[in-house]
C-alpha positions as CSV (number, residue, x, y, z in Angstrom):
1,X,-86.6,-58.2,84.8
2,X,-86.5,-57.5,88.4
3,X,-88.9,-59.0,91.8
4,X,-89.6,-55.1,92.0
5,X,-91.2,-55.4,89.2
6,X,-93.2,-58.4,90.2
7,X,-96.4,-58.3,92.3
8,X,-96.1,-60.2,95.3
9,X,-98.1,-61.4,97.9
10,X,-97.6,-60.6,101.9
11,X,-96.0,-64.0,102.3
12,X,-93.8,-64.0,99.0
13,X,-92.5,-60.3,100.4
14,X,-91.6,-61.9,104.4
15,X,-89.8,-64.7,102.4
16,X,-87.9,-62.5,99.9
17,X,-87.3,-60.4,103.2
18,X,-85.7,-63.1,105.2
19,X,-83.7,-64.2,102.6
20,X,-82.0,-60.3,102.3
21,X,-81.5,-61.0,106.5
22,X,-79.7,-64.1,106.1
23,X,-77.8,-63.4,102.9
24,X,-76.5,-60.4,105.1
25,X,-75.7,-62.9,108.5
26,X,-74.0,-65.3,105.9
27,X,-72.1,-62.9,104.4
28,X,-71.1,-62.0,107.5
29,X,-69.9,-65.3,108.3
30,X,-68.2,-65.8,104.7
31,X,-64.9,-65.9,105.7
32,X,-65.3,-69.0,107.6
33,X,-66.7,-71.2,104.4
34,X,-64.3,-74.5,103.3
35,X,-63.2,-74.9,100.3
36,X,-65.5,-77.9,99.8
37,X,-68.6,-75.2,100.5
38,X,-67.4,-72.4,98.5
39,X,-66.9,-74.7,95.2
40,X,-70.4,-76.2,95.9
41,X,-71.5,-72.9,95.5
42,X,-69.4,-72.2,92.2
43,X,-71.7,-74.9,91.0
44,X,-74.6,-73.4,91.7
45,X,-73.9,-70.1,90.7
46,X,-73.6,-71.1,87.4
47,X,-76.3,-73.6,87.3
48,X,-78.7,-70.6,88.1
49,X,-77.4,-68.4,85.8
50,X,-77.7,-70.6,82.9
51,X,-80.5,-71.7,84.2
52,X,-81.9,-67.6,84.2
53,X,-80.3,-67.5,80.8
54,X,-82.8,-70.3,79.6
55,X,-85.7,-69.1,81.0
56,X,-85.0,-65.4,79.4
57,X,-84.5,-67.1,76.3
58,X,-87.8,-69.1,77.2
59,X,-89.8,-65.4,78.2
60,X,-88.7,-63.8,74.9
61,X,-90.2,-66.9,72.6
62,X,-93.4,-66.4,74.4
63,X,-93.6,-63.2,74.2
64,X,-92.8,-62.9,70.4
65,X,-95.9,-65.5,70.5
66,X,-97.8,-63.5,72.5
67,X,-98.1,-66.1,75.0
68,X,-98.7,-65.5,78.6
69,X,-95.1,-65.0,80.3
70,X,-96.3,-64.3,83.8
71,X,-94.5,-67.6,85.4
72,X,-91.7,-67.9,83.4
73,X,-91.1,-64.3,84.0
74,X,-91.6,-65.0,87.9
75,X,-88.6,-67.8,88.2
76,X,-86.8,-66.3,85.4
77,X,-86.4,-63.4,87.9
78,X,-85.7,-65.5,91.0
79,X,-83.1,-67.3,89.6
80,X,-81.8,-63.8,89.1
81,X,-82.1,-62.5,92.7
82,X,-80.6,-65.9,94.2
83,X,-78.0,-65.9,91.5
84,X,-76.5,-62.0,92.8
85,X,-76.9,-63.5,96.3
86,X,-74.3,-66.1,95.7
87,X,-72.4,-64.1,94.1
88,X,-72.1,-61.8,96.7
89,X,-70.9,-64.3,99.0
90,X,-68.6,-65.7,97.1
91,X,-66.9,-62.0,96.4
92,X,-66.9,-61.6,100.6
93,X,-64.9,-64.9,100.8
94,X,-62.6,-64.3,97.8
95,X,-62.0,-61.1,99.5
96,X,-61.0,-62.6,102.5
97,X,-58.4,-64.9,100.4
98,X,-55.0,-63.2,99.7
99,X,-54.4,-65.5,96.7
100,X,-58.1,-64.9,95.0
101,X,-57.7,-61.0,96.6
102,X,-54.7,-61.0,94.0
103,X,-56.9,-62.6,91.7
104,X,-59.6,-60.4,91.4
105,X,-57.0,-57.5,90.8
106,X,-57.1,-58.9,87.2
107,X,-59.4,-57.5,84.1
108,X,-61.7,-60.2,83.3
109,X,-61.5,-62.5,87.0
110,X,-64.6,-61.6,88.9
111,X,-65.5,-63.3,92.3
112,X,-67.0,-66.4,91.5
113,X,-64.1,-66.9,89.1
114,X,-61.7,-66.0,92.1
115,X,-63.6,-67.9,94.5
116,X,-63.5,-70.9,92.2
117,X,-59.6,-70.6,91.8
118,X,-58.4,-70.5,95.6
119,X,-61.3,-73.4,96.2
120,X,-60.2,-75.9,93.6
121,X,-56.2,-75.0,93.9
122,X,-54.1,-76.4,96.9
123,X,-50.8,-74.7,96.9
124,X,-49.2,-77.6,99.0
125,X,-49.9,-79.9,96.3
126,X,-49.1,-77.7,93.3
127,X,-45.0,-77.2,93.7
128,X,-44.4,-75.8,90.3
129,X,-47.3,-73.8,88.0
130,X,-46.7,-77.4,85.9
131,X,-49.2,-78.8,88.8
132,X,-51.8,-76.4,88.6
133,X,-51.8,-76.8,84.7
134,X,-52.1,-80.6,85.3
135,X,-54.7,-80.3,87.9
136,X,-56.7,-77.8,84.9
137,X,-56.1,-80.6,81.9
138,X,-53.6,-78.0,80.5
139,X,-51.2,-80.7,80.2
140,X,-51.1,-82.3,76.2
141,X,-49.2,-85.1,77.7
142,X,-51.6,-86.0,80.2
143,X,-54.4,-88.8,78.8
144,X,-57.4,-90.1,79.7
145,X,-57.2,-93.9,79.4
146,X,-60.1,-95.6,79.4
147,X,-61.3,-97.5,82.9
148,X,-59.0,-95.5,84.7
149,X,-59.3,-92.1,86.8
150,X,-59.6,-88.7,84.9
151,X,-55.9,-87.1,85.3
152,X,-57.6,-83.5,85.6
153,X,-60.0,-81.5,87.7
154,X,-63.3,-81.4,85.0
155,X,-64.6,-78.3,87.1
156,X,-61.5,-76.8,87.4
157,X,-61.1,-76.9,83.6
158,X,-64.7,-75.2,82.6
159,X,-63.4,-72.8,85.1
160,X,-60.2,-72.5,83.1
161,X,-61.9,-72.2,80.1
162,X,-64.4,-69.2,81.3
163,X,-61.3,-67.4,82.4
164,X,-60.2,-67.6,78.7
165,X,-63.2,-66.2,77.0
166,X,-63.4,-63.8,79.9
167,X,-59.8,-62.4,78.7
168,X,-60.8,-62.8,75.0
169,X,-63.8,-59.9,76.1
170,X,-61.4,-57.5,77.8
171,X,-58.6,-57.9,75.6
172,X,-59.4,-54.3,74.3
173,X,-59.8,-52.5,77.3
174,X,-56.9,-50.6,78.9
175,X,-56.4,-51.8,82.2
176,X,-56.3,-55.7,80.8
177,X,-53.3,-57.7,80.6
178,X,-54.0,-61.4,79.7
179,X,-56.4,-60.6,76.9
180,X,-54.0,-58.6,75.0
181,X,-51.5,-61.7,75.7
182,X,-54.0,-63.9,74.1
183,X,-54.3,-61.4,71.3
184,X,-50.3,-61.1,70.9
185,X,-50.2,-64.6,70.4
186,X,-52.8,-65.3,68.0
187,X,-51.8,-63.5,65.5
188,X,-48.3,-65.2,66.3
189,X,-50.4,-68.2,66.1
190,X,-52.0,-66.9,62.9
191,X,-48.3,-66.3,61.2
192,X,-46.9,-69.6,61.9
193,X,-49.9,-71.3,60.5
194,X,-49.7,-69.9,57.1
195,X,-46.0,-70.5,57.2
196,X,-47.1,-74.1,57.8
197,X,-45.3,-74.9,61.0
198,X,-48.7,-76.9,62.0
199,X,-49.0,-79.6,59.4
200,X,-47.8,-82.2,61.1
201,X,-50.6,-82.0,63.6
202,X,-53.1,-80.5,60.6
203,X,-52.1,-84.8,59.1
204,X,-53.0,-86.1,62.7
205,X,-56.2,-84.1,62.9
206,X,-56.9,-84.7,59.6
207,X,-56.6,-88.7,60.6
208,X,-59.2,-88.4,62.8
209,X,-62.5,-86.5,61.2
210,X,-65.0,-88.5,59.5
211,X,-66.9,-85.7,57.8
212,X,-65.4,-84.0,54.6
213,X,-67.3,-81.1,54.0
214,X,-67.0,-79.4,57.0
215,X,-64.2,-75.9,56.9
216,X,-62.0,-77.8,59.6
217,X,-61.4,-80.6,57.2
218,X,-61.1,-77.9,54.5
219,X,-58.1,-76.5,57.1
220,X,-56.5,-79.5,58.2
221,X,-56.2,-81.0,54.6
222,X,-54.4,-78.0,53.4
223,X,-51.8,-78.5,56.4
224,X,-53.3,-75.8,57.9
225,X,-55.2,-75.6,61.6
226,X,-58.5,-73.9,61.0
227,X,-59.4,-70.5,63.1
228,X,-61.5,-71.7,65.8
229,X,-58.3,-74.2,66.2
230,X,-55.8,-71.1,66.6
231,X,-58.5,-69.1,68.7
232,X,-58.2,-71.8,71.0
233,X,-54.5,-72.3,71.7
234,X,-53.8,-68.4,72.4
235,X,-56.5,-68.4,74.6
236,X,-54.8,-71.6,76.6
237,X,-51.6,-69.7,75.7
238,X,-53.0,-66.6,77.6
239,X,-54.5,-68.9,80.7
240,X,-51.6,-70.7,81.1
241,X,-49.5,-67.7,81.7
242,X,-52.3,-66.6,84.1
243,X,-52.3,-70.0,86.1
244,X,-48.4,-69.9,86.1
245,X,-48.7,-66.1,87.6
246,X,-51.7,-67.5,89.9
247,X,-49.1,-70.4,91.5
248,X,-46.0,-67.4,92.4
249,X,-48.7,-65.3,93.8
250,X,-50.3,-68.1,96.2
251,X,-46.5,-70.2,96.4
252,X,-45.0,-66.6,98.0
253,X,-48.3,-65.9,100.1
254,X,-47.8,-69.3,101.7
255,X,-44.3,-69.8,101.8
256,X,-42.9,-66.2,102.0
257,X,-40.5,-67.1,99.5
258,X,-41.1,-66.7,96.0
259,X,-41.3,-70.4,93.9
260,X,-37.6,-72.1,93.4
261,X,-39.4,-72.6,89.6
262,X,-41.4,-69.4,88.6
263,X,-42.8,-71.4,85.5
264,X,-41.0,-73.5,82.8
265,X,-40.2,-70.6,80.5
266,X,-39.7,-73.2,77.4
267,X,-43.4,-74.3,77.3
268,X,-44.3,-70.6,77.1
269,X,-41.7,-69.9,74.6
270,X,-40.7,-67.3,77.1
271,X,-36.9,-65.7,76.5
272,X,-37.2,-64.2,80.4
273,X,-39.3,-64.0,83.5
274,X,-42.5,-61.9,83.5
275,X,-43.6,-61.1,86.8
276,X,-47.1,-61.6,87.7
277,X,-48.9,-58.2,87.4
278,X,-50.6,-56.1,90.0
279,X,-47.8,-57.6,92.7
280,X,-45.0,-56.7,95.1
C-alpha cells in the first residue's frame, strides 16, 4: 500500500508535502550528521519497519475478517513513507563515508546496514579485527557477569546478526561473496558434525536444557549440534570474515597503511590472507 493510494485531505497533502521539502534539505545536509545521530536513526528505521510489518500483518487479519482496514491501512502506509525517508538519508551519509562506501559495495549490505557499521565502529579504538569482533559479542571468551557492564555493543550485535541472514539470502546470487562463504562452511560445519568433532560441546549443551523432547536435545544427546546450531556458526563464520575485511578497509582508509594484523588467521581456520573484496 502506498499514500497515493490513500485519500487525503488539503492539510494531510501540505504536510506530506513539506515533509518531501525537508527530507530533500536534510539530505542535503547528510553528510554533516554524527555518529551519535546517524545510529539514532538506525533505531528508528527499524523500529518503523517492524513496526509497518505489524500493522501489514494487522491489515491482512482484518481484511480476511472483513473488518474495516481504513486506519490501520492509513499508518500502516505512513510508517512506510517515513521508513524510505530514513532510509534515504542514511544511504546519502553512508555515501559520504569511505569505509561504509566500501561497505555497500557488498551483496547483501544496504545503507542502513552501512550507515549502522561506520556509526557504531571507531577505528581508533579497534586496532586488530579482534576489537571489532569484541565490540559485536563475537568474542566466545568474552562473558557477561552478572552486576557488571555488558562486554559488547547489544545494537551492534542485532546489526551483526542482520548482516548474517542478509548473506544467508544472497548466497545464491552471482555477484555475492560472504553468503557463499557462509555456505562453504556449513556444509564444512555439517561434515565435522557427523564425524563427531562437536560432542564435547553437544555434553555441555546437553548440561544445560531442561526440556527433553525438544530435536535439540534429540541432537545434543547423540553428541551431535542440531541444524539450527550449525546454521548459526557459519553464518558468524561468514560475518566474522566480513568484520575482519570491514577493520583493513576502514584501518588503511584512516591510516594509509594497511593493518600490522590483517586478522588472526587461526580463529578463521585460514591457511593464507584473503583480501577484502571489491578493494585496491
Amino acid at each position: 500500500m502506498s499514500l497515493k493510494n490513500i485519500e487525503l485531505s488539503n492539510e494531510d497533502i501540505e504536510v506530506v508535502g513539506k515533509l518531501e521539502t525537508l527530507t530533500k534539505e536534510i539530505r542535503s545536509q547528510a553528510s554533516k550528521l554524527g555518529p551519535q545521530e546517524v545510529r539514532y536513526l538506525v533505531d528508528n528505521y527499524y523500529q518503523m519497519q517492524d513496526r509497518r510489518i505489524a500493522g501489514a500483518n494487522q491489515e491482512r487479519a482484518l481484511n480476511e475478517s472483513g473488518e474495516p482496514v481504513a486506519i490501520t491501512d492509513f499508518f500502516t502506509a505512513l510508517d512506510g513513507f517515513v521508513e524510505k525517508k530514513a532510509r534515504t538519508l542514511l544511504q546519502a551519509w553512508a555515501e559520504s563515508r569511505p569505509d561504509a562506501e566500501w561497505a555497500l559495495s557488498i551483496r547483501g549490505i544496504g545503507p542502513v546496514i552501512a550507515a549502522g557499521l561506520s556509526a557504531h565502529i571507531d577505528i581508533t579504538k579497534a586496532q586488530t579485527a579482534g576489537a571489532i569482533w569484541k565490540f559485536a559479542g563475537y568474542d566466545p571468551t568474552s562473558k557477561w557477569e552478572s552486576g557488571q557492564k555488558r562486554p559488547w555493543n547489544a545494537k551492534l550485535k542485532v546489526l551483526c546478526w542482520k548482516i548474517g541472514e542478509s548473506f544467508v539470502k544472497v548466497q545464491n546470487r552471482d555477484d555475492d561473496v560472504y553468503g557463499k562463504v557462509y555456505a562453504a562452511r556449513k556444509e564444512l560445519e555439517i561434515s565435522r558434525n557427523e564425524a563427531g568433532e562437536f560432542a564435547d560441546q553437544a555434553e555441555a549443551k546437553l548440561k544445560t536444557l531442561r526440556s527433553k523432547t525438544t530435536d535439540a536435545y534429540k541432537a545434543y544427546s547423540k553428541g551431535k549440534l542440531p541444524p539450527g546450531h550449525i546454521h548459526s556458526r557459519a553464518k558468524r563464520y561468514a560475518v566474522k570474515l566480513f568484520l575482519a575485511h570491514y577493520h583493513h578497509v576502514a584501518y588503511e582508509l584512516y591510516y594509509n597503511v594497511p593493518p600490522p594484523k590483517p586478522y588472526v588467521i587461526d580463529q578463521l581456520d585460514h591457511a593464507h590472507f584473503i583480501a577484502p573484496p571489491n578493494w585496491k
